[in-house]
N, C-alpha and C positions, 0 to 999 in steps of 0.2 A: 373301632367305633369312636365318634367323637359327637361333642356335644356345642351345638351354635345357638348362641343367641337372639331372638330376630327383634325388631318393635313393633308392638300390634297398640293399634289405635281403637279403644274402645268405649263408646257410651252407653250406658245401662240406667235408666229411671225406675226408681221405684214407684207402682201404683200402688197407695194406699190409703184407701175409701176413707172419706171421712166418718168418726166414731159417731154413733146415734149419742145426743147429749138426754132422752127419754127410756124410761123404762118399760118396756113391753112385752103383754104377758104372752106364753109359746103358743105358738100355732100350731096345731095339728096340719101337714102337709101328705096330702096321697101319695103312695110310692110309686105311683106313675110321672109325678112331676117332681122328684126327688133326683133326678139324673140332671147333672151338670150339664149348663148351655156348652161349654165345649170341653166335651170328657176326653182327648186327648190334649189339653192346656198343658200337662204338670211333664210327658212325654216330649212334647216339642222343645229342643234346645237353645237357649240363646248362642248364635254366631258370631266373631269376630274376624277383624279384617285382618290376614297376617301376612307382614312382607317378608317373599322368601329370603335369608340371606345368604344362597345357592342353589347351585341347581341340584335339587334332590328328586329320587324314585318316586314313585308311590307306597304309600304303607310306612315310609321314614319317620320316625319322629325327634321330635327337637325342644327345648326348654327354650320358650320365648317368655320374654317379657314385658310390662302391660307398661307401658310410655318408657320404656328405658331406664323403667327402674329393676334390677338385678333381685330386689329382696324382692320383688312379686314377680311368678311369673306360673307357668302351666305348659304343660306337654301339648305341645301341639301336633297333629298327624298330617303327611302330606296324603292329598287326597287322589285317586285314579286320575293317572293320566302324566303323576308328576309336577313338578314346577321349576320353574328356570329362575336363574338367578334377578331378583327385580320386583318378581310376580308377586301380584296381592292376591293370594285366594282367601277365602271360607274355612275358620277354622269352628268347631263347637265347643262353645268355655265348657270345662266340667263342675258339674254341680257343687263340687266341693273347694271351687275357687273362693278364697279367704280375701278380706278387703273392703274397700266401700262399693256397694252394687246399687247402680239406679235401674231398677227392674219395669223393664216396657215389656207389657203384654206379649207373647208370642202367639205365632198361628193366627190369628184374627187383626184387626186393627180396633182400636180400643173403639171408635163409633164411627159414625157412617161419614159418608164424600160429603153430604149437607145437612148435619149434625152442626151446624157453623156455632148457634148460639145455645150450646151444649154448656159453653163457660160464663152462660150470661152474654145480654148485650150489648153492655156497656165493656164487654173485656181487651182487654189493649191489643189483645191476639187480634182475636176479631175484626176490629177497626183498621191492625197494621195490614192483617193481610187483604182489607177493602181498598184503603189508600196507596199502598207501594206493598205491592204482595212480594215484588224483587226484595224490600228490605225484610220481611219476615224468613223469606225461601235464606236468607244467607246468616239468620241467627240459628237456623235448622241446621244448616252446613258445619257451623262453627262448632253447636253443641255433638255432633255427630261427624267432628274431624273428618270433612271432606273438602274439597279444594272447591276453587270457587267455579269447575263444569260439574259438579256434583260427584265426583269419583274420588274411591278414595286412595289415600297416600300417605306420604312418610311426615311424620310431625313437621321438621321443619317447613314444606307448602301447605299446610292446615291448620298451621297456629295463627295466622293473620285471615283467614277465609272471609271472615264479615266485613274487614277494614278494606279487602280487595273489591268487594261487592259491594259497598257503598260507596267506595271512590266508580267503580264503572257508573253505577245509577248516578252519582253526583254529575259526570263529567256528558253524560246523556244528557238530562234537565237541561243542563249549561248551553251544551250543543245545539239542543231546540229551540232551547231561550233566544238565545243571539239571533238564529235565522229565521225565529218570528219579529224581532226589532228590525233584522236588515230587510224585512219587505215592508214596511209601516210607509215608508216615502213614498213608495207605489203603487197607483192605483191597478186594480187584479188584472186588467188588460194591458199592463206594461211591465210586469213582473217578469225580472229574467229567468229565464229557462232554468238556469243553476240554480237557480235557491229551491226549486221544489223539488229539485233532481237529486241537492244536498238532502231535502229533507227525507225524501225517502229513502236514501242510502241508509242512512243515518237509522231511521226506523226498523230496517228490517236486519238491521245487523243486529241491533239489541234486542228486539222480540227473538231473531232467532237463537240468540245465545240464554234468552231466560226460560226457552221452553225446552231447548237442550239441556239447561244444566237442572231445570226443575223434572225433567223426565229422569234424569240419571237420579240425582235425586230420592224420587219416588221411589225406583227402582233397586235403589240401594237399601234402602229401608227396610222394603221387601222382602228384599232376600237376608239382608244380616236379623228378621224377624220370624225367618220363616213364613210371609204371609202370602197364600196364593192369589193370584186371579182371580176375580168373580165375574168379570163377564169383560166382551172383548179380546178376549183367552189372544197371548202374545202379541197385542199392541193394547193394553187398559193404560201403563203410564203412559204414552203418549197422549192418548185419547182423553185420558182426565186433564193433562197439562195443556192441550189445547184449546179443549172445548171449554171447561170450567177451572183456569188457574188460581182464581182467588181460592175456589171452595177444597182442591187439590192441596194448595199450600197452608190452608187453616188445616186438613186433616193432620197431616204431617207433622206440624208444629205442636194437635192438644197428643198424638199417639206419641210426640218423644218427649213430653213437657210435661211434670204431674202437675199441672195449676191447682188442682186442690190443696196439694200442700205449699207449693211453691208458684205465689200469683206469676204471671206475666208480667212482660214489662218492655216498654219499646225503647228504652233506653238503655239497655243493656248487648254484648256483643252474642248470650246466646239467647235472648227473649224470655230469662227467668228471672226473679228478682235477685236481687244481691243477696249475697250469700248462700244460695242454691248449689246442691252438689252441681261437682259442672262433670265427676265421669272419673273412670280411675286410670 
């Protein structure tokens, strides 16, 4: 029996409510409305992303470590079916992992698909993902080491995620830019054929890569949260990334972002303000 190392990419936020700054005297509460809104919350595990470093059985376990660092790390179990050497599967931290933990919600998502001004309406969330929801969907990526199609992977393609995703949107803008100045000489009945022909190339390459990588995404979030389906059962990320991507992209960013403790901020590479845990 031997023992491998693997590196697992993981972010964890803590939700923690802001303290009442009042003092208020106890409530008597019915014991019919004393049951927990979701009484298996404390049961459901948090998930991490672990790349196999072999091909192992199923039921194998292995001591990986959490970014490649040796002094932290946890048992990890390979799951039915096996894994090949490369593969990222699902692993379950265990409860008694020691370290800095940023704790997101499990089983549920912390509020709803149009919940948007949950953070206030003035919040820089808010606003980023109204304006360029591409620039908020890749501070979500970067905070949650995933590459810039929204899947995840080995540090080195997930440590630049945002800078990838803001040079594509930058180099899009640009793209549009110019082939709106190069029809300005022409009036609409003598505009060549190419320039609209560009334009929509151009268009439908980048919508479809921001709703591919905002479904995966989605999707990933999901599942490393355990959060099921609520409706549309086996196409909802799609269907929320298409139909409503701003409001898809704001969820995403307040369930992995505590902005209670740690405001927003559109100037930053994960959308948290400086200084914010970024994940262990």
């Amino acid at each position: 029996k031997y023992t491998v190392v693997a590196s697992v990419q993981l972010r964890i936020y803590i939700y923690d409510p802001p303290k009442s700054i009042a003092t208020m005297a106890p409530t008597e509460i019915p014991e019919d409305k004393m049951n927990p809104l979701y009484p298996d919350q404390e049961q459901i595990p948090v998930k991490v992303h672990v790349l196999a470093p072999a091909t192992l059985p199923a039921g194998y376990t292995f001591e990986a470590s959490v970014n490649g660092d040796p002094s932290r790390t946890f048992t990890a179990e390979v799951p039915e079916g096996g894994v090949t050497e490369g593969q990222t599967f699902l692993a379950e931290l265990p409860d008694d992992f020691t370290g800095d933990r940023l704790n997101i919600p499990t089983g549920h998502w912390k509020d709803g698909l149009f919940d948007c001004c949950s953070d206030g309406a003035l919040s820089p969330s808010l606003w980023c993902a109204i304006c360029c929801p591409q620039i908020l969907m890749g501070q979500v990526m970067q905070r949650m080491l995933l590459t810039w199609l929204g899947e995840p992977g080995p540090i080195v393609s997930t440590r630049n995620t945002f800078k990838v995703v803001l040079t594509l949107v930058a180099c899009y803008f640009i793209y549009a830019l110019a082939l709106e100045f190069a029809t300005v000489p022409y009036a609409i009945e003598d505009t060549p054929v190419w320039l609209p022909a560009l334009k929509t190339v151009g268009s439908v390459i980048f919508s479809v890569w921001a709703l591919y990588a905002l479904c995966r995404t989605r999707e990933n979030i999901r599942a490393r949260y355990s959060i099921p389906e609520e409706k549309c059962h086996g196409c909802e990320d799609i269907c929320c990334s298409l139909w409503c991507s701003c409001c898809t992209v704001a969820q995403v960013a307040r369930h992995t972002g505590n902005y209670e403790d740690y405001p927003a901020s559109c100037f930053t590479e994960t959308g948290l303000s400086p200084g914010a845990p970024f994940g262990v």
